[in-house]
C-alpha positions in Angstrom: -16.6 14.5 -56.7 -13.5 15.9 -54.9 -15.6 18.2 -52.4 -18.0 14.7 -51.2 -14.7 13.1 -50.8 -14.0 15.8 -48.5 -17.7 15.5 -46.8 -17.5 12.2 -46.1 -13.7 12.2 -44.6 -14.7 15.0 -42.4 -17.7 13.5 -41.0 -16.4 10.4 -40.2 -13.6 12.6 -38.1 -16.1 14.2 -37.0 -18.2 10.9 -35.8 -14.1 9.5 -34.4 -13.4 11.9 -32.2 -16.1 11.2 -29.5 -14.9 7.7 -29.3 -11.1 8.5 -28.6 -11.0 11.9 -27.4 -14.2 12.6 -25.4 -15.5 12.1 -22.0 -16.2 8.4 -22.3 -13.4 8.0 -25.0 -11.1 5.4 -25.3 -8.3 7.3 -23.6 -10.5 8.1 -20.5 -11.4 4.4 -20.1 -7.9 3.9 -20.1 -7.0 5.9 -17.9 -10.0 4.7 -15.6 -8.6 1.3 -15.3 -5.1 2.4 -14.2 -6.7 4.2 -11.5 -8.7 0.8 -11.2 -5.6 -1.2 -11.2 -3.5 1.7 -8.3 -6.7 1.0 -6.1 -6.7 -2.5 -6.1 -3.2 -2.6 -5.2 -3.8 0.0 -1.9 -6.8 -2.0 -1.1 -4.9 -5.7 -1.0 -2.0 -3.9 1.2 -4.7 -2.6 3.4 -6.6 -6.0 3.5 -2.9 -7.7 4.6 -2.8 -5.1 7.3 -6.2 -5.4 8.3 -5.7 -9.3 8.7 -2.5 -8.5 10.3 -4.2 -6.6 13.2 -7.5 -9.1 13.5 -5.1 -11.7 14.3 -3.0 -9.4 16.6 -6.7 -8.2 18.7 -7.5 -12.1 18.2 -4.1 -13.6 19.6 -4.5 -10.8 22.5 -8.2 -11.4 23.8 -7.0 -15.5 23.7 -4.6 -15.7 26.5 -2.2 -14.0 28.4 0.4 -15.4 25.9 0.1 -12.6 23.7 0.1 -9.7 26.6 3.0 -11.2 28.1 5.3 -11.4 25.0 3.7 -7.6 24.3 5.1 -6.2 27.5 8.2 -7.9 27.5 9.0 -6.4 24.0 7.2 -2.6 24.3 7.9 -2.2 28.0 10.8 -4.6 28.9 8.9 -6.5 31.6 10.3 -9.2 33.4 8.4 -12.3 35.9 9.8 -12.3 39.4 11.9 -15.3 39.0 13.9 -14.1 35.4 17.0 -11.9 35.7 17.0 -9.2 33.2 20.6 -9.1 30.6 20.6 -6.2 28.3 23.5 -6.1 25.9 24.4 -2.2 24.5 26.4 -2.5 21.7 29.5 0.1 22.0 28.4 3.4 20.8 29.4 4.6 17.1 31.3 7.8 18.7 33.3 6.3 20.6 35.0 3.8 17.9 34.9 6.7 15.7 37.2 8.9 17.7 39.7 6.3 18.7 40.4 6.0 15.2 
């Protein structure tokens, strides 16, 4: 009686260990959705960016709204009839060494 005790433990090991431990185990599906999970994540922060940029190409081919505020921040253009200020803050070095 002992030995089918045995028989029977070890074959339903045996019949276990495919469902947590093999290829499409419980572990591996597990693991499968975090990777699920990660990618959603990197997809949603590329879909804000994506949105991000349509309405930047958008808000460019609408007017000249968009290309003027553009230049005046990346290239520091002015119109003929503005006067240009530019405040520098005092540089780092030179309150350092006074001290």
């Amino acid at each position: 009686m002992r030995w089918v005790t045995v028989l029977l433990v070890s074959l339903l090991l045996l019949l276990q260990w495919p469902l947590w431990f093999g290829e499409r185990g419980w572990f591996a599906v597990q693991r499968l959705e975090n990777q699920l999970s990660q990618q959603e994540q990197a997809n949603a922060l590329a879909q804000q960016d994506n949105d991000r940029l349509a309405a930047e190409v958008h808000d460019l081919k609408a007017g000249l709204g968009g290309v003027q505020d553009q230049a005046r921040r990346e290239m520091g253009m002015v119109k003929p009839d503005e006067i240009f200020v530019q405040i520098v803050p005092p540089a780092r070095a030179a309150s350092a060494s006074a001290r």
